[in-house]
PDBQT receptor file of N, H, CA, C and O in Angstrom, charges set to zero:
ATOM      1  N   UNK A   1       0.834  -1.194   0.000  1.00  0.00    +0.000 N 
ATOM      2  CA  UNK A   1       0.000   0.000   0.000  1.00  0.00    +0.000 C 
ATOM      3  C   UNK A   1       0.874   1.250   0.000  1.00  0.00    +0.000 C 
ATOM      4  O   UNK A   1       0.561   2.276  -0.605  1.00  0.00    +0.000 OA
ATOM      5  N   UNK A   2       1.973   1.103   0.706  1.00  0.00    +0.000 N 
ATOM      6  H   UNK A   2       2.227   0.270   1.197  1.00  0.00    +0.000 HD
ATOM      7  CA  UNK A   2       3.048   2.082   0.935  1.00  0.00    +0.000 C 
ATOM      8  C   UNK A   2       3.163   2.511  -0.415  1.00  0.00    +0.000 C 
ATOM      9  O   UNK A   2       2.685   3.645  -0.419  1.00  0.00    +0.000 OA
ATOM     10  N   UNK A   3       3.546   2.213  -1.586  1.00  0.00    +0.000 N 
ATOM     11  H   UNK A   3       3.935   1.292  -1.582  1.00  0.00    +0.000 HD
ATOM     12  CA  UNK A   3       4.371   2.038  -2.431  1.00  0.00    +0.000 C 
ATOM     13  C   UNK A   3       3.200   3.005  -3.540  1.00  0.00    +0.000 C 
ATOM     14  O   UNK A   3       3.701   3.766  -4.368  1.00  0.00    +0.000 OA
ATOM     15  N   UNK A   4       1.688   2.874  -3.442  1.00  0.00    +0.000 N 
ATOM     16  H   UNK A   4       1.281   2.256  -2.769  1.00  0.00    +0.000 HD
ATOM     17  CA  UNK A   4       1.129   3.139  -4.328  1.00  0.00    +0.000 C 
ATOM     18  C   UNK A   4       0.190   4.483  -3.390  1.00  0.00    +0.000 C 
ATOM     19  O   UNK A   4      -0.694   4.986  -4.084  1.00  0.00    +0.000 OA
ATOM     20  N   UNK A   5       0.295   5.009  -2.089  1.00  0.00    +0.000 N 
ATOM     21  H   UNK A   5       1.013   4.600  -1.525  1.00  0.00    +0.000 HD
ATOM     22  CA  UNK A   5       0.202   5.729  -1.463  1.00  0.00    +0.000 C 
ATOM     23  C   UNK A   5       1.100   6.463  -0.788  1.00  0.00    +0.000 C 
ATOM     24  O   UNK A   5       2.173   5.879  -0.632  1.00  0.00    +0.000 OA
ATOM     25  N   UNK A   6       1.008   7.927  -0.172  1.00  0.00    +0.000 N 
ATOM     26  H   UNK A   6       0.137   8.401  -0.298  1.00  0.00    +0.000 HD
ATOM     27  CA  UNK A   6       1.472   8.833   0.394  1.00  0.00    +0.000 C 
ATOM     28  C   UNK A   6       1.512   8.086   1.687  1.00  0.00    +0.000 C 
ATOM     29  O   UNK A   6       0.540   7.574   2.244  1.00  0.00    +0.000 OA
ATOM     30  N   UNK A   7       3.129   8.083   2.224  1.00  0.00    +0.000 N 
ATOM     31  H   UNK A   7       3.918   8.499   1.772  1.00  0.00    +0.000 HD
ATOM     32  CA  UNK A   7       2.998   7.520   4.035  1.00  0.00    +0.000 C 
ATOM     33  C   UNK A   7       1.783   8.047   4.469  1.00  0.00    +0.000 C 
ATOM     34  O   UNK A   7       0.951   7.204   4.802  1.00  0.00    +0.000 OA
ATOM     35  N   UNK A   8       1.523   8.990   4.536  1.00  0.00    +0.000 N 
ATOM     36  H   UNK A   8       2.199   9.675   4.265  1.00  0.00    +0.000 HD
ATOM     37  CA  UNK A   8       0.492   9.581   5.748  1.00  0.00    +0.000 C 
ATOM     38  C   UNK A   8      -1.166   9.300   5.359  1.00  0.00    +0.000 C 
ATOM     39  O   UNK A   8      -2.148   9.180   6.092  1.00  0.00    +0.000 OA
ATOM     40  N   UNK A   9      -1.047   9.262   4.201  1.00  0.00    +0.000 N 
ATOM     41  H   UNK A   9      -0.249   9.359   3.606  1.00  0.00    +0.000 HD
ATOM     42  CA  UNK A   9      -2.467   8.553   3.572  1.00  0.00    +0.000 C 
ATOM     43  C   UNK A   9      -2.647   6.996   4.381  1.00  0.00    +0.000 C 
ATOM     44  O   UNK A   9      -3.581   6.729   5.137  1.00  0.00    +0.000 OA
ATOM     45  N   UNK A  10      -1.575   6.111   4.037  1.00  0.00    +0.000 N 
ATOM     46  H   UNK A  10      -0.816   6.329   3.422  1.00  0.00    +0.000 HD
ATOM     47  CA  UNK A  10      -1.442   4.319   4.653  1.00  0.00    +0.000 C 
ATOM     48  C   UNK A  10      -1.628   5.107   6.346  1.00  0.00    +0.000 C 
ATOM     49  O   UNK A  10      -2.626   4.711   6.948  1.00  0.00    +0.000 OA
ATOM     50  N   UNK A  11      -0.771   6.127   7.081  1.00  0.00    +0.000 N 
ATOM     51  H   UNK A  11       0.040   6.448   6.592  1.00  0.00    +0.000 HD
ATOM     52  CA  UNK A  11      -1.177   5.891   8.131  1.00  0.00    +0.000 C 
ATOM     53  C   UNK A  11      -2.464   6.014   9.205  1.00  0.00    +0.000 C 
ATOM     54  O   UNK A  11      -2.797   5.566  10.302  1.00  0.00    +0.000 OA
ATOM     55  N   UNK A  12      -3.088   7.141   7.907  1.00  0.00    +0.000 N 
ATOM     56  H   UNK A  12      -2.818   7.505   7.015  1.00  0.00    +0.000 HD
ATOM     57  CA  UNK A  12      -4.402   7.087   7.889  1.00  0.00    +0.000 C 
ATOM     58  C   UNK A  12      -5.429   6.302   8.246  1.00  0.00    +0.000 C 
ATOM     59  O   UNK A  12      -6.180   6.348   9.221  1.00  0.00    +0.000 OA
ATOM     60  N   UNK A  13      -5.337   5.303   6.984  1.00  0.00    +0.000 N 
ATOM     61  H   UNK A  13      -4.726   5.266   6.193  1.00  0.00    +0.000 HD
ATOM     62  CA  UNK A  13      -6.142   4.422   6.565  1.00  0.00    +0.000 C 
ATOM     63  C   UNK A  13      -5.756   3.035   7.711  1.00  0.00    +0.000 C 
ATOM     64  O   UNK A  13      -6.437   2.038   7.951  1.00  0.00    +0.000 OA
ATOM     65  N   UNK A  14      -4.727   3.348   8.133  1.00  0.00    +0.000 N 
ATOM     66  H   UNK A  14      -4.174   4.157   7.938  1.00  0.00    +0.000 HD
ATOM     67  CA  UNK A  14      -4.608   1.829   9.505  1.00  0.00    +0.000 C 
ATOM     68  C   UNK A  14      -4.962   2.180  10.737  1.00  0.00    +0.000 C 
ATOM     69  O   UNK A  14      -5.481   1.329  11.459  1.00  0.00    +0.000 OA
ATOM     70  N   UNK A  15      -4.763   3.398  11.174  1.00  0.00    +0.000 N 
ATOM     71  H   UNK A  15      -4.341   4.089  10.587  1.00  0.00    +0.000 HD
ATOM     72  CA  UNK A  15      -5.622   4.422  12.012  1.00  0.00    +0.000 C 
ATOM     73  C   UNK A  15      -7.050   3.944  12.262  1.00  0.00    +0.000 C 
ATOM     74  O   UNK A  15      -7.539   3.280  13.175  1.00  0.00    +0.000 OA
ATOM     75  N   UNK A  16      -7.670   4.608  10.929  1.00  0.00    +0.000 N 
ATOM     76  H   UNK A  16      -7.273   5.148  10.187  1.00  0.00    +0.000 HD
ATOM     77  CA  UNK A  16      -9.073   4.103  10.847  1.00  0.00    +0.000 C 
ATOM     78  C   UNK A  16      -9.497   2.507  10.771  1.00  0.00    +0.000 C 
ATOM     79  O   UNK A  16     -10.663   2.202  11.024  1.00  0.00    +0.000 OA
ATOM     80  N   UNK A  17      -9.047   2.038  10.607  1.00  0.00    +0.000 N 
ATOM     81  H   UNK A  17      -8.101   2.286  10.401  1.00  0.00    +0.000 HD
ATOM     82  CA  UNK A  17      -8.891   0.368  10.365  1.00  0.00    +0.000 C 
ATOM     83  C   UNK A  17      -9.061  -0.253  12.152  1.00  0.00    +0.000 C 
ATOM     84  O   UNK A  17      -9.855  -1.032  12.682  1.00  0.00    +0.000 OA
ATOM     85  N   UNK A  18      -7.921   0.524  12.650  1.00  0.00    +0.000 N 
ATOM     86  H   UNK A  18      -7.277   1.156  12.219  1.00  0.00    +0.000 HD
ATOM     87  CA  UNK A  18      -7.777  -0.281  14.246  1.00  0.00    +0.000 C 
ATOM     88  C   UNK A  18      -8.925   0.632  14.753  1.00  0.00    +0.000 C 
ATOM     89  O   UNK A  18      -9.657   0.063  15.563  1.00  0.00    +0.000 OA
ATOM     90  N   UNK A  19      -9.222   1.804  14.490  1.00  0.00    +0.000 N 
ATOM     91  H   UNK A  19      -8.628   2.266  13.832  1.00  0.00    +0.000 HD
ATOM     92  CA  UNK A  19     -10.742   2.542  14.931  1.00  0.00    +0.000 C 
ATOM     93  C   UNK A  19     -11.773   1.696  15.187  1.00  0.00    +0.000 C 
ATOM     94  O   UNK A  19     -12.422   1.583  16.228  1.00  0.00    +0.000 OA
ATOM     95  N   UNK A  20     -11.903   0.951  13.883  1.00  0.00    +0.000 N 
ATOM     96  H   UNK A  20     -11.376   1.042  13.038  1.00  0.00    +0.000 HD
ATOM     97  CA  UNK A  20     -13.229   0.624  13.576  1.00  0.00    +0.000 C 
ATOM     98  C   UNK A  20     -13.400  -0.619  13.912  1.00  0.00    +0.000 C 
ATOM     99  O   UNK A  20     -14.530  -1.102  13.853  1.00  0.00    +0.000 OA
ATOM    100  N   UNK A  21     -12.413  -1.301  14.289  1.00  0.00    +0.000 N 
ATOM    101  H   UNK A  21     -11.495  -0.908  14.337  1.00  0.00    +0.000 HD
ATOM    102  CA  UNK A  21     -12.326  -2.517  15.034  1.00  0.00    +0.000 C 
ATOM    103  C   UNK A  21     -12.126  -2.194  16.945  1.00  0.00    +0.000 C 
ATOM    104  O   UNK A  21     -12.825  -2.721  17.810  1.00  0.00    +0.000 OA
ATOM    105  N   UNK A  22     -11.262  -1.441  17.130  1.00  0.00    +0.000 N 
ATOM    106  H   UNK A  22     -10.694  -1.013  16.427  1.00  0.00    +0.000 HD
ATOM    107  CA  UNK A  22     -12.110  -1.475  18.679  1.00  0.00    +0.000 C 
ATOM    108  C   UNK A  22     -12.972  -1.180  18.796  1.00  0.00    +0.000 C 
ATOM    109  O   UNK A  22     -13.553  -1.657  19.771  1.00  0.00    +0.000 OA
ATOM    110  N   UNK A  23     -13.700  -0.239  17.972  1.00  0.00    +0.000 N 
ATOM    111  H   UNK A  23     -13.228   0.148  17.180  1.00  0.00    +0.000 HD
ATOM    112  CA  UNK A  23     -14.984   0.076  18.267  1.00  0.00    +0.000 C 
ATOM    113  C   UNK A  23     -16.411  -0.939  18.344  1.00  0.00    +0.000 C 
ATOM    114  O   UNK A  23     -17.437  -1.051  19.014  1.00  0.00    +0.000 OA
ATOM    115  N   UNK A  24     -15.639  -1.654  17.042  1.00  0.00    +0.000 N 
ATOM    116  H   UNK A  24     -14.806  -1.563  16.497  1.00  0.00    +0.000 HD
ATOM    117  CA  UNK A  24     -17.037  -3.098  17.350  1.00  0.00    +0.000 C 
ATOM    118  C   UNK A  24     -16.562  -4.023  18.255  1.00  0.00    +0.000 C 
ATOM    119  O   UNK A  24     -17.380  -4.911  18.498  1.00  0.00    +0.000 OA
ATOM    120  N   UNK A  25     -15.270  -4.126  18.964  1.00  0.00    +0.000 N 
ATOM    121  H   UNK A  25     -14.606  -3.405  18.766  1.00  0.00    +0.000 HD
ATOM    122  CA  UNK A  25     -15.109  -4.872  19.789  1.00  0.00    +0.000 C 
ATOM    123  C   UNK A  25     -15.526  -4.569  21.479  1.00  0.00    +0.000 C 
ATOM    124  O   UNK A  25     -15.870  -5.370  22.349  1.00  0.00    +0.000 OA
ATOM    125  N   UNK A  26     -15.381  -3.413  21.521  1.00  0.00    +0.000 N 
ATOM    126  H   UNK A  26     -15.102  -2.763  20.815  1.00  0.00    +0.000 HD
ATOM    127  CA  UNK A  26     -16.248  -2.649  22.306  1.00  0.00    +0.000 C 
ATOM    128  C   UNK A  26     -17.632  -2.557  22.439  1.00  0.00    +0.000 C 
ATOM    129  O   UNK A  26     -18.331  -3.001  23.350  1.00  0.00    +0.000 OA
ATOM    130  N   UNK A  27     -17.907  -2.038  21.603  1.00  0.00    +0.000 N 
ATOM    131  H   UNK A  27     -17.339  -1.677  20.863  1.00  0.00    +0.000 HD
ATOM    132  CA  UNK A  27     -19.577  -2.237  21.056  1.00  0.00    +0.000 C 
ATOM    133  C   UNK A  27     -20.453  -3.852  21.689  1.00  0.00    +0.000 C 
ATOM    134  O   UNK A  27     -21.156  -4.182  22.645  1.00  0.00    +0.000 OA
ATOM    135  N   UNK A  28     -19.987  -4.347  20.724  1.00  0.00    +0.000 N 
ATOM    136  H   UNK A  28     -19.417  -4.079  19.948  1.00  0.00    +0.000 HD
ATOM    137  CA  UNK A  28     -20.941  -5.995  21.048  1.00  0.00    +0.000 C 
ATOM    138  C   UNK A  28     -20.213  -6.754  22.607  1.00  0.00    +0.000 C 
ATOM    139  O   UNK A  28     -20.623  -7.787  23.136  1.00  0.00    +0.000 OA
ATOM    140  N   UNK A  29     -19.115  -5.931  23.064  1.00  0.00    +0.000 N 
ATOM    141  H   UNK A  29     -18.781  -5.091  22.634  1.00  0.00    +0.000 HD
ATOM    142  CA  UNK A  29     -18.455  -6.714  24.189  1.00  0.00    +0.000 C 
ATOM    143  C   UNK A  29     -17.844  -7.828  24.065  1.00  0.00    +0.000 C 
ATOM    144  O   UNK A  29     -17.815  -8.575  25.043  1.00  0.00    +0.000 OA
ATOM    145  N   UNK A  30     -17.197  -8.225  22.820  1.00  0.00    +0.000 N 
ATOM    146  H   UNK A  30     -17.221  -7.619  22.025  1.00  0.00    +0.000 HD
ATOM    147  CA  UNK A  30     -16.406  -9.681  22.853  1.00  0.00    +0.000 C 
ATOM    148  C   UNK A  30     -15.674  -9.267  23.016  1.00  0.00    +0.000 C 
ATOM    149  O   UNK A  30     -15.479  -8.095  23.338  1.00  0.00    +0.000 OA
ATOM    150  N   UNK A  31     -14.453 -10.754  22.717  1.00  0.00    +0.000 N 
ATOM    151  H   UNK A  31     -14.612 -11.706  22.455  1.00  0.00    +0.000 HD
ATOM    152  CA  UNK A  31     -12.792 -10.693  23.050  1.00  0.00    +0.000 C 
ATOM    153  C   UNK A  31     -12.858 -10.355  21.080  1.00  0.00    +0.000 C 
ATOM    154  O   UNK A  31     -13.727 -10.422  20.211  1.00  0.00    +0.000 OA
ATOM    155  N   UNK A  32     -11.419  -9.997  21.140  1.00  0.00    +0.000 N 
ATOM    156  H   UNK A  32     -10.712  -9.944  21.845  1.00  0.00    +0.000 HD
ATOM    157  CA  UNK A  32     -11.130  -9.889  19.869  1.00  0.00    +0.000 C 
ATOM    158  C   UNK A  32     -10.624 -11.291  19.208  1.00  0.00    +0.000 C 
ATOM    159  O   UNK A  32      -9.989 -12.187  19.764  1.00  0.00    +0.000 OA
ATOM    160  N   UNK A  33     -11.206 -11.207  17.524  1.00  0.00    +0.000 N 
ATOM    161  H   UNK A  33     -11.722 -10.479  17.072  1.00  0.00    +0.000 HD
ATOM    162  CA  UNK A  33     -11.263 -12.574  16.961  1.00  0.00    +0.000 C 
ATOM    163  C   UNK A  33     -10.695 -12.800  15.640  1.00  0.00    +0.000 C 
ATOM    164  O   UNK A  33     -11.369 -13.010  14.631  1.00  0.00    +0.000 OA
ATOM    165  N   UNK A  34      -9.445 -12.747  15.690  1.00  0.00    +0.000 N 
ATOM    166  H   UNK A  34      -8.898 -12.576  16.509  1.00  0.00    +0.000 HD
ATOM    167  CA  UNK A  34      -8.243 -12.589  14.225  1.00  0.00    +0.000 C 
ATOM    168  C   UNK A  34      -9.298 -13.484  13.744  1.00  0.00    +0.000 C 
ATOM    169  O   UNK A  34      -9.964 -14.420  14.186  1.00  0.00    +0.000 OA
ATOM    170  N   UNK A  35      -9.099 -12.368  11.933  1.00  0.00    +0.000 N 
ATOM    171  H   UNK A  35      -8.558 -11.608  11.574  1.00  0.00    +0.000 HD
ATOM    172  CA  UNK A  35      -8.876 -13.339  10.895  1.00  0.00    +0.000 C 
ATOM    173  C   UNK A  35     -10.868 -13.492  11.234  1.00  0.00    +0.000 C 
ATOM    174  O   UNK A  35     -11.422 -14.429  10.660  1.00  0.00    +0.000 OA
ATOM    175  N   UNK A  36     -11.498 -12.824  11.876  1.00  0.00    +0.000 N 
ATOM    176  H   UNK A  36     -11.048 -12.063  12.343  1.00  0.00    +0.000 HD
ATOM    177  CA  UNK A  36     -13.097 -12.859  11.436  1.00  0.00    +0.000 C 
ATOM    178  C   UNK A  36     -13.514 -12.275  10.464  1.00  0.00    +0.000 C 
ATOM    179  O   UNK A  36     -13.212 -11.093  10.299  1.00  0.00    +0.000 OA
ATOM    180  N   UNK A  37     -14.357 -12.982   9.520  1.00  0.00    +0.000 N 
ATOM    181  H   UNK A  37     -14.602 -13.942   9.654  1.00  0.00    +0.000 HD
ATOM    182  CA  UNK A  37     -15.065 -12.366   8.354  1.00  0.00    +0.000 C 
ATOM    183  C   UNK A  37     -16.654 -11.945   9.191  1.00  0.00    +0.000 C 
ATOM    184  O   UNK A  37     -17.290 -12.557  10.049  1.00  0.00    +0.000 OA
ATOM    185  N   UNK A  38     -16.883 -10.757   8.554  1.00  0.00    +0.000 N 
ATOM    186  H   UNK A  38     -16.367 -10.260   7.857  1.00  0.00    +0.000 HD
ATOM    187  CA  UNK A  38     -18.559 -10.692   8.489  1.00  0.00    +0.000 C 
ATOM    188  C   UNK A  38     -19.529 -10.843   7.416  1.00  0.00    +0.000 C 
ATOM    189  O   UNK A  38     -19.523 -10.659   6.199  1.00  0.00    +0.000 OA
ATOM    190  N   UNK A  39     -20.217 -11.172   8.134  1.00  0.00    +0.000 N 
ATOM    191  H   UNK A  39     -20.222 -11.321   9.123  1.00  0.00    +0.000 HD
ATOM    192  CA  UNK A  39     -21.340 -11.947   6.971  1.00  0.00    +0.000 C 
ATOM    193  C   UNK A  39     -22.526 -11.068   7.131  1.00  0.00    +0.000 C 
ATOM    194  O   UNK A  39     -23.235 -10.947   8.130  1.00  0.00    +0.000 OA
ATOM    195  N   UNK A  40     -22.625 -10.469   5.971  1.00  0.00    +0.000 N 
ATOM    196  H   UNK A  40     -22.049 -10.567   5.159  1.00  0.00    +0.000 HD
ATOM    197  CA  UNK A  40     -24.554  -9.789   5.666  1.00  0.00    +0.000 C 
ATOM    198  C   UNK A  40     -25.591 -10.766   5.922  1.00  0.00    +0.000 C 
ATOM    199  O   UNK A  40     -25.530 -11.939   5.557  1.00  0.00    +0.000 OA
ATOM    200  N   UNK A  41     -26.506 -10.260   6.537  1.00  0.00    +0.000 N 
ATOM    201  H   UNK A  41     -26.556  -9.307   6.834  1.00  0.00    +0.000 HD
ATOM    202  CA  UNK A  41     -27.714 -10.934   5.974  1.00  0.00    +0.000 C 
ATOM    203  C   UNK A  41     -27.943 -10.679   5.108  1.00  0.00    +0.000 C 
ATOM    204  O   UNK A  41     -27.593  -9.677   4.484  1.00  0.00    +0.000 OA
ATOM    205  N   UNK A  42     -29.039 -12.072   4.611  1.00  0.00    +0.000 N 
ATOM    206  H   UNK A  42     -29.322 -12.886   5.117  1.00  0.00    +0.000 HD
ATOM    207  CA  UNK A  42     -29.801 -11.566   3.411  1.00  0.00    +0.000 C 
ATOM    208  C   UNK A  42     -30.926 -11.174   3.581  1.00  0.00    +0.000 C 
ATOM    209  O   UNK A  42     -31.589 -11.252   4.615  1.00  0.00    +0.000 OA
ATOM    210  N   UNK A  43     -31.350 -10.523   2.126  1.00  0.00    +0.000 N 
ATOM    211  H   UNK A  43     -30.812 -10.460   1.286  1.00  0.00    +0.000 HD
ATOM    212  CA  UNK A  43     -32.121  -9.969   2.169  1.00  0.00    +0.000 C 
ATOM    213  C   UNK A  43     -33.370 -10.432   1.660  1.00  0.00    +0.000 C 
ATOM    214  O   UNK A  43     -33.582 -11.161   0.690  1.00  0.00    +0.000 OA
ATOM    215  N   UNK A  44     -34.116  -9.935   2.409  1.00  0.00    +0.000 N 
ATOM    216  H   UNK A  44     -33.945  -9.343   3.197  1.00  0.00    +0.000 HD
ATOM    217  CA  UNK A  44     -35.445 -10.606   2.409  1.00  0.00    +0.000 C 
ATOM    218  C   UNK A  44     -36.767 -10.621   1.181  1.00  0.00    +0.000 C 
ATOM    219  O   UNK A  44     -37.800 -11.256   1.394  1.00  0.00    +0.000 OA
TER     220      UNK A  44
């Protein structure tokens, strides 16, 4: 990512990345769970 972005853009974007993961780990109250996919529902 480095390579095809501005450092401070990548540090950005991993910033927001670990954001948005404590935040749902926080949120719903689990432990944290490498390597989880989320799955949509479908739609009805």
């Amino acid at each position: 990512m480095k390579v095809r972005r501005a450092a401070n853009v990548v540090i950005v974007a991993q910033a927001a990345k670990m954001a948005r993961t404590i935040w749902a780990v926080t949120a719903k109250q689990q432990d944290y769970q490498r390597g989880y996919r989320s799955v949509r529902p479908q739609a009805a």
